[in-house]
ROTORTI-393134 format. One record per residue: residue in three letters; x, y, z of N, C-alpha, C, CB in turn; residue number from 1; chain. Coordinates in Angstrom, 3 decimals, m for minus. Glycine has a CB too. Layout:
REM ROTORTI-393134
(ALA (X Y Z) (X Y Z) (X Y Z) (X Y Z) NUM A)
...
REM end
This chain:
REM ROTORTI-393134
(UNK (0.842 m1.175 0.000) (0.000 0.000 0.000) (0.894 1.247 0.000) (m0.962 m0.007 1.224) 1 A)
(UNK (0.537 2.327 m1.072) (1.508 3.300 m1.136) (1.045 4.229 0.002) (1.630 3.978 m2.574) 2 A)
(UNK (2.048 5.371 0.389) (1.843 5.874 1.667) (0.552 6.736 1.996) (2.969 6.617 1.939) 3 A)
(UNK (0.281 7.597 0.227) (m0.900 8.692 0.615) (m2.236 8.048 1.126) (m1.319 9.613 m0.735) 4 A)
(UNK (m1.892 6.434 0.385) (m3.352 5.661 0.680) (m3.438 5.332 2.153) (m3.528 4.159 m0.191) 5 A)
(UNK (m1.920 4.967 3.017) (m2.102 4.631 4.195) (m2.689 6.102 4.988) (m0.722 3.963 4.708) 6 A)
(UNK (m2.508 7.125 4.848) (m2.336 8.072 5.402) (m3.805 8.930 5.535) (m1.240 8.632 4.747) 7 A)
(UNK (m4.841 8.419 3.988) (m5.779 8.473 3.340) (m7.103 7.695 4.107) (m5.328 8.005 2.089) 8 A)
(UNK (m6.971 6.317 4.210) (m7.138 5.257 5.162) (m7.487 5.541 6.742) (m5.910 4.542 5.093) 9 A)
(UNK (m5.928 5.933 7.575) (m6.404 6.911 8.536) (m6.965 7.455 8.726) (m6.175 7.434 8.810) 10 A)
(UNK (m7.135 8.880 7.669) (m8.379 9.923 7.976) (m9.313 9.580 8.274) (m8.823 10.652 7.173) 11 A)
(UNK (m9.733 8.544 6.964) (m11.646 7.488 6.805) (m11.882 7.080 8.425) (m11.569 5.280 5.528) 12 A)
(UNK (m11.022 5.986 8.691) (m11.010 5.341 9.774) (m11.462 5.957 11.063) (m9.885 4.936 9.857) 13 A)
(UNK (m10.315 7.343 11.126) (m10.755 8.252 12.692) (m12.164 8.751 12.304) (m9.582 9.884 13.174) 14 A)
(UNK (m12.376 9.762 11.076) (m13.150 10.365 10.934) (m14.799 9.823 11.080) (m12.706 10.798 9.951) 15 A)
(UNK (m14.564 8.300 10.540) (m15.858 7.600 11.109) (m16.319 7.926 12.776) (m15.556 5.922 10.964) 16 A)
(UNK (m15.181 7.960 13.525) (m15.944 8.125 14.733) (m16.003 9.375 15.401) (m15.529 7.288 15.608) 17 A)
(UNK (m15.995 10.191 14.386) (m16.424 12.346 14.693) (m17.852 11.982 15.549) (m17.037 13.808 12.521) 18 A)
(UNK (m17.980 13.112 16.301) (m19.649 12.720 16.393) (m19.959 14.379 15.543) (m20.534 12.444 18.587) 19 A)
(UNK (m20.788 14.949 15.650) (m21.369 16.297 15.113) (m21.015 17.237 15.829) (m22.746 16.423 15.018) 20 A)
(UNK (m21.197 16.878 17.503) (m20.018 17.564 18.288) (m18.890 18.210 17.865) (m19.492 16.798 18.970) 21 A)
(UNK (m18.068 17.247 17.679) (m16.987 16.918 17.233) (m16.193 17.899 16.223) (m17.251 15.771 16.757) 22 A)
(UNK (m17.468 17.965 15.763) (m17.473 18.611 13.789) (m17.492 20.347 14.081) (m19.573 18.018 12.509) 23 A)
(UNK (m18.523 20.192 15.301) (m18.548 21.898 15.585) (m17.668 22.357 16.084) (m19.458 22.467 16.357) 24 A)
(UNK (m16.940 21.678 16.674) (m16.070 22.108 17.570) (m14.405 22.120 16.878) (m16.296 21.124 18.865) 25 A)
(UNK (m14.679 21.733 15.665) (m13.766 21.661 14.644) (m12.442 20.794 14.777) (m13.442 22.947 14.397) 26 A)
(UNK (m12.800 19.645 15.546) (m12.218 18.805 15.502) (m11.564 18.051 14.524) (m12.699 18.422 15.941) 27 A)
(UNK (m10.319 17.342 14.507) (m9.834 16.909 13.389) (m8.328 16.461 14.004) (m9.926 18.061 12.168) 28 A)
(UNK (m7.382 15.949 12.744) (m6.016 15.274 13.022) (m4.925 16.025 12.392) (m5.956 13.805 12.493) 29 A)
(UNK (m3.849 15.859 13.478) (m2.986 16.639 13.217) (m2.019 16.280 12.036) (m2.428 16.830 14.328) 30 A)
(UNK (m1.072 16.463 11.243) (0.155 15.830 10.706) (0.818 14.681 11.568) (1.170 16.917 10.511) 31 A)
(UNK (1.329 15.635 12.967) (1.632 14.877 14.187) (1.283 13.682 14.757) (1.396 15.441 14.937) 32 A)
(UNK (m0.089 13.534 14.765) (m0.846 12.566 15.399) (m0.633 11.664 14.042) (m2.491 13.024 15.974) 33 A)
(UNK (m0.811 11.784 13.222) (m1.258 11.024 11.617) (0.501 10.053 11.961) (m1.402 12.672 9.487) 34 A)
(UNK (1.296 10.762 11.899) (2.547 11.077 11.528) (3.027 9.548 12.524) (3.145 12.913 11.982) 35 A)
(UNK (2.968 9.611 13.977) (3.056 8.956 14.877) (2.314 7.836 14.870) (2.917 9.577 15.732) 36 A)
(UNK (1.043 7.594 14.698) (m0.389 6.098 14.341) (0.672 5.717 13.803) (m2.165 6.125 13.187) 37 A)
(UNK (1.199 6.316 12.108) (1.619 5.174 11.128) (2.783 5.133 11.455) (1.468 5.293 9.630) 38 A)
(UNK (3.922 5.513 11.881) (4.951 5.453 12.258) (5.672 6.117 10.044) (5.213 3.574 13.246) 39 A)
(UNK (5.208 7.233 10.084) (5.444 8.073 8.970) (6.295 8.910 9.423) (4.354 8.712 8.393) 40 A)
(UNK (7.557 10.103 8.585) (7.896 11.059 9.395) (6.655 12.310 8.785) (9.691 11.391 9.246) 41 A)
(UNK (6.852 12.961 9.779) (5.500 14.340 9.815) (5.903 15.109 8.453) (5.624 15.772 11.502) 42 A)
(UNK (7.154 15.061 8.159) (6.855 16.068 6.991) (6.471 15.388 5.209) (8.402 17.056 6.948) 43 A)
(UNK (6.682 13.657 5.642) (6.092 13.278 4.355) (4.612 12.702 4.427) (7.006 12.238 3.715) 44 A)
(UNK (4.339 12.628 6.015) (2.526 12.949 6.344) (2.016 14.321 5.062) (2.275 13.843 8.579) 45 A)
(UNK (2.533 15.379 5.858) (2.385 16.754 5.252) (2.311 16.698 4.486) (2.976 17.605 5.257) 46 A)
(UNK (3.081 16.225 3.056) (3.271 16.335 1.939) (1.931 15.586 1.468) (4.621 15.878 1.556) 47 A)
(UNK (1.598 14.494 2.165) (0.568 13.759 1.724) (m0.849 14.151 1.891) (0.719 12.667 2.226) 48 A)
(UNK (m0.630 14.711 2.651) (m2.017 15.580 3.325) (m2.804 16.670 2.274) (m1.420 16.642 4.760) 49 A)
(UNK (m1.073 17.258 1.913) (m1.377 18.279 0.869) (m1.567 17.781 m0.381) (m0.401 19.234 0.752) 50 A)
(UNK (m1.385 17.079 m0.431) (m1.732 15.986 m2.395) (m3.251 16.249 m2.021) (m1.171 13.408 m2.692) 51 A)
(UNK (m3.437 15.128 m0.657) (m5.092 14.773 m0.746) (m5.857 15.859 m0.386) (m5.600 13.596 0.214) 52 A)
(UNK (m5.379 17.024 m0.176) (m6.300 18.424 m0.024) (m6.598 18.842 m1.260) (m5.617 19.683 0.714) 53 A)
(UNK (m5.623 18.831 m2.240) (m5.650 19.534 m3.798) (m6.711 18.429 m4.778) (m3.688 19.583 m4.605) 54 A)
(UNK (m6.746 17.018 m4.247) (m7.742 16.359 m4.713) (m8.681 16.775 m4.413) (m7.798 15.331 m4.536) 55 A)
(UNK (m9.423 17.339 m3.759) (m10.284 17.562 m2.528) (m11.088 16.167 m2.154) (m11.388 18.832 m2.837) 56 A)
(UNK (m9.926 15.234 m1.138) (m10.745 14.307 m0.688) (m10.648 14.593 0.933) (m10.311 12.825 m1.225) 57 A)
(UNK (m10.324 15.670 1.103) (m10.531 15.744 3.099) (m10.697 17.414 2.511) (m8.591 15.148 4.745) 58 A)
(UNK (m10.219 17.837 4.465) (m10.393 19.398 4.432) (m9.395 19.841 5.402) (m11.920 19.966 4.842) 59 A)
(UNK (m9.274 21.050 5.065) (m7.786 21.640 6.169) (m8.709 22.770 7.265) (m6.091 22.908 4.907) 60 A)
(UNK (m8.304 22.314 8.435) (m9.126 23.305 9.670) (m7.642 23.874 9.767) (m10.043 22.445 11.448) 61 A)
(UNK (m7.921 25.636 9.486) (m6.708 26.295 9.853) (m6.724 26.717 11.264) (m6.462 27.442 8.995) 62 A)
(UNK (m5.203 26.877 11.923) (m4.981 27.063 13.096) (m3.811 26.433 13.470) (m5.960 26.758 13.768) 63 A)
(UNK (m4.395 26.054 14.925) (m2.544 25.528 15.367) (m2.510 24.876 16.409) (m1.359 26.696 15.747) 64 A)
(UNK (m2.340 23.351 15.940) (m2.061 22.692 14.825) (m3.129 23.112 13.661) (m2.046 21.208 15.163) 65 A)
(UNK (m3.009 22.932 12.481) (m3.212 22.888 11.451) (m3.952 21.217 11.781) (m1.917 23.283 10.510) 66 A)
(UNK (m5.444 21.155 11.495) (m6.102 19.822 11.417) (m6.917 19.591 10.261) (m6.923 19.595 12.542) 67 A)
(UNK (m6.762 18.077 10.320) (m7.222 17.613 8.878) (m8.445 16.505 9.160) (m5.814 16.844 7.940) 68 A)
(UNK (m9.627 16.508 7.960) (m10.452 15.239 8.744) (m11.052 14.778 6.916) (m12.158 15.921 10.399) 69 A)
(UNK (m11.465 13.905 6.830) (m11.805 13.381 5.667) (m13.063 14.119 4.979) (m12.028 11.969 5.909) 70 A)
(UNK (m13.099 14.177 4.224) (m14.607 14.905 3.325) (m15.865 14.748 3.333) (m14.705 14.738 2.138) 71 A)
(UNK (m16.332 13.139 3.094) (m16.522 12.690 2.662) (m17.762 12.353 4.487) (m15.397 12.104 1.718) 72 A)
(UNK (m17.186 12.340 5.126) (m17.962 12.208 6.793) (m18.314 13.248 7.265) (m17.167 11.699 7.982) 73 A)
(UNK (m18.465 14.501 6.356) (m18.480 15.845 7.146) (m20.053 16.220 6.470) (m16.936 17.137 6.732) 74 A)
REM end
């Protein structure tokens, strides 16, 4: 499995268990957190994050951290 898919995978996976809460409160995953699950380094998370943003198959919550959650559950 190539990495954006593992990384891709993740998102689906957490994002299944958002509640709506969750969603308002603009919850989501970091690079960091992503980065650490897969045992990835954070800046080729990042890189991957940013492929699958320009697809638009997730979404970027700006701030800090910078969080990411899948599209597709929102």
């Amino acid at each position: 499995m190539k990495r954006i898919d593992k990384v891709y995978n993740y998102l689906i996976e957490k994002s299944k268990d958002l509640t709506l809460e969750d969603l308002k409160e603009n919850k989501g995953f970091s690079a960091s957190e992503i980065s650490e699950a897969l045992g990835i380094l954070r800046n080729n998370v990042s890189m991957e994050l940013n492929t699958l943003l320009r697809q638009d198959k997730i979404i970027k919550i700006k701030g800090r951290p910078v969080l990411y959650e899948d599209l597709y559950y929102i």
